[in-house]
C-alpha positions, 0 to 999 in steps of 0.5 A: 448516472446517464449524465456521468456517462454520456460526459465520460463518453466525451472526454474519452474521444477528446482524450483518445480521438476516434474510438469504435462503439465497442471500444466506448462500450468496453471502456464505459461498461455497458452495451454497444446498444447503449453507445449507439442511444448515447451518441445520437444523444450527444450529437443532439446536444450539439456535440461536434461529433461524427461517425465513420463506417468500416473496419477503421471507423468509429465515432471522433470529435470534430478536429479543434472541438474541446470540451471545457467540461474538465474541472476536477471535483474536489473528490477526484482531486483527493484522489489524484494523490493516489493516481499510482495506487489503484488498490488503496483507492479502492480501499478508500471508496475512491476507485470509479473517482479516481478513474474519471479524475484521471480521465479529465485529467488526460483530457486536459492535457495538449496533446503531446503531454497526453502522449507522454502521460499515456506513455507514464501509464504504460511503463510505470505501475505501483504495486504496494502490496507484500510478497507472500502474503494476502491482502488483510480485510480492512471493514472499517477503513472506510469509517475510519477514514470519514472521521479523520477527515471530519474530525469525529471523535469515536469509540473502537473495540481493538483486538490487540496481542496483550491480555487483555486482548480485546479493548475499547478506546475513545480516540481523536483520529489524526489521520491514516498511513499505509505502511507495506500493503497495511493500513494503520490509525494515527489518533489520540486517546486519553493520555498520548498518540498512538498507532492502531492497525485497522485490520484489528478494529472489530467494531467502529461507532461514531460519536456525537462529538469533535475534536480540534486537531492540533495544527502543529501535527504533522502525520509524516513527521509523526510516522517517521519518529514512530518508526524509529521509536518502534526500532528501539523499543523492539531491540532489546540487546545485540547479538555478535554473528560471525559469518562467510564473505559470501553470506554477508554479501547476501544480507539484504536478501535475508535480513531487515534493512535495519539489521543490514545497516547494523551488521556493514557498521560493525563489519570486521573482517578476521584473518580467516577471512570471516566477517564479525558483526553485530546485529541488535535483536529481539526476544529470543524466540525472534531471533533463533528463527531469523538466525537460523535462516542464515544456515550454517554459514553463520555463527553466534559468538554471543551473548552464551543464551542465544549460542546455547539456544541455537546449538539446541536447535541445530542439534534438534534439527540434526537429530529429526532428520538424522532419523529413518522414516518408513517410505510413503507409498 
């Protein structure tokens, strides 16, 4: 542990110049006390290393002196691939690799590319959580994770939405996608490949087997043909919305991208200056509910059962608030 830190120490001065003892205690997450004990001992190491007192002084390498002590191990060069994504590398187990794998990184670097990435850094930062919503607990990312990469067969209990709700399965895991903020399983189970969202595994066991991952598999490829399968499968009919120019320019804002680019194919504008479109859709209980977020300058012209269903609605809403309710004192 002391190793590690006395090497972070040095390539946080190669990396930075002349940092104080606080700073390098900040930075190493221990006592200046401990800084003072590290620097003499980098020092006795025969590290060009000198300090200056004062208000503007600290410690700082000897100008030219650069450590060769960069090389990447191969776990921080896994996680280089998530160097804008602080969260999900923590998710995986990654967040102190990632921070030392960037720090040998900027060590690394001529000086005037580390000025350009400390600028990166400085003005671009990837957040791939959701709006309006928590961040789900994922317990067995982690061993799921371990048996992608290993190639270890397991067995899972999944709390699915259709009875019954919990199941178990035997799966190969192919390899893990996060999609929005969400962590989710590609693997095989006994007749296709399939995705599992992590958060529902409730319990993860490993088992005394591998399998071979076939080499043609790609996980992007996989992940895009699922998505448009998962489309498909979901639209279940169309839906005729008649709707003002104004709602129509806001669309992006209340609907899915796939219902926008629908509604703008189909756009045709009536003499009145309404725009008609149609816009596939799901069950009925999905669709009167992100209808009605469209308020009233939106009309369903068909199909009869959603227009019956959202006149229901509408007429039920008007009623609950056409009614008296005593004051709240």
């Amino acid at each position: 542990m002391r190793a590690s830190r006395l090497v972070s120490a040095l390539l946080l001065l190669q990396s930075r110049g002349r940092m104080t003892a606080r700073q390098l205690a900040e930075e190493l997450d221990v006592s200046v006390r401990t800084v003072y004990r590290d620097m003499e001992s980098l020092g006795a190491a025969g590290i060009p290393l000198y300090s200056e007192a004062g208000h503007d002084g600290g410690y700082q390498l000897l100008a030219g002196y650069r450590t060769k002590l960069t090389g990447l191990t191969e776990p921080e060069a896994e996680a280089l691939f998530l160097a804008g994504l602080p969260g999900p590398a923590a998710d995986l187990g990654l967040g102190p690799v990632l921070a030392t794998a960037q720090l040998k990184l900027m060590a690394a670097l001529p000086e005037e590319l580390r000025d350009r990435a400390g600028r990166i850094q400085q003005r671009f930062h990837l957040d791939t959580s959701s709006w309006y919503a928590d961040q789900e607990p994922v317990p067995q990312l982690a061993g799921v994770v371990h048996a992608a990469w290993n190639q270890v067969r397991v067995e899972l209990t999944y709390l699915r939405w259709a009875e019954p709700c919990e199941v178990t399965r035997t799966l190969d895991p192919y390899g893990v996608v996060l999609k929005a903020g969400r962590w989710y399983l590609v693997a095989r189970g006994s007749e296709s490949v399939r995705t599992y969202r992590i958060s529902q595994i409730r319990r993860l066991r490993m088992l005394a087997e591998r399998f071979e991952r076939p080499a043609d598999f790609d996980l992007g490829q996989h992940w895009d043909s699922y998505l448009q399968e998962f489309d498909t499968r979901r639209h279940v009919g169309e839906a005729t919305v008649r709707m003002s120019p104004s709602l129509f320019d806001r669309l992006p804002h209340l609907l899915e991208p796939a219902l926008v680019r629908a509604a703008r194919l189909s756009a045709r504008r009536e003499p009145d200056g309404w725009i008609r479109s149609v816009i596939p859709i799901e069950t009925m209980d999905h669709t009167v509910g992100l209808l009605l977020r469209l308020g009233a300058e939106a009309e369903v012209l068909d199909p009869e059962p959603l227009r019956r269903r959202m006149a229901d609605t509408a007429a039920e809403l008007a009623r609950v608030y056409a009614e008296r309710r005593p004051a709240l004192v």
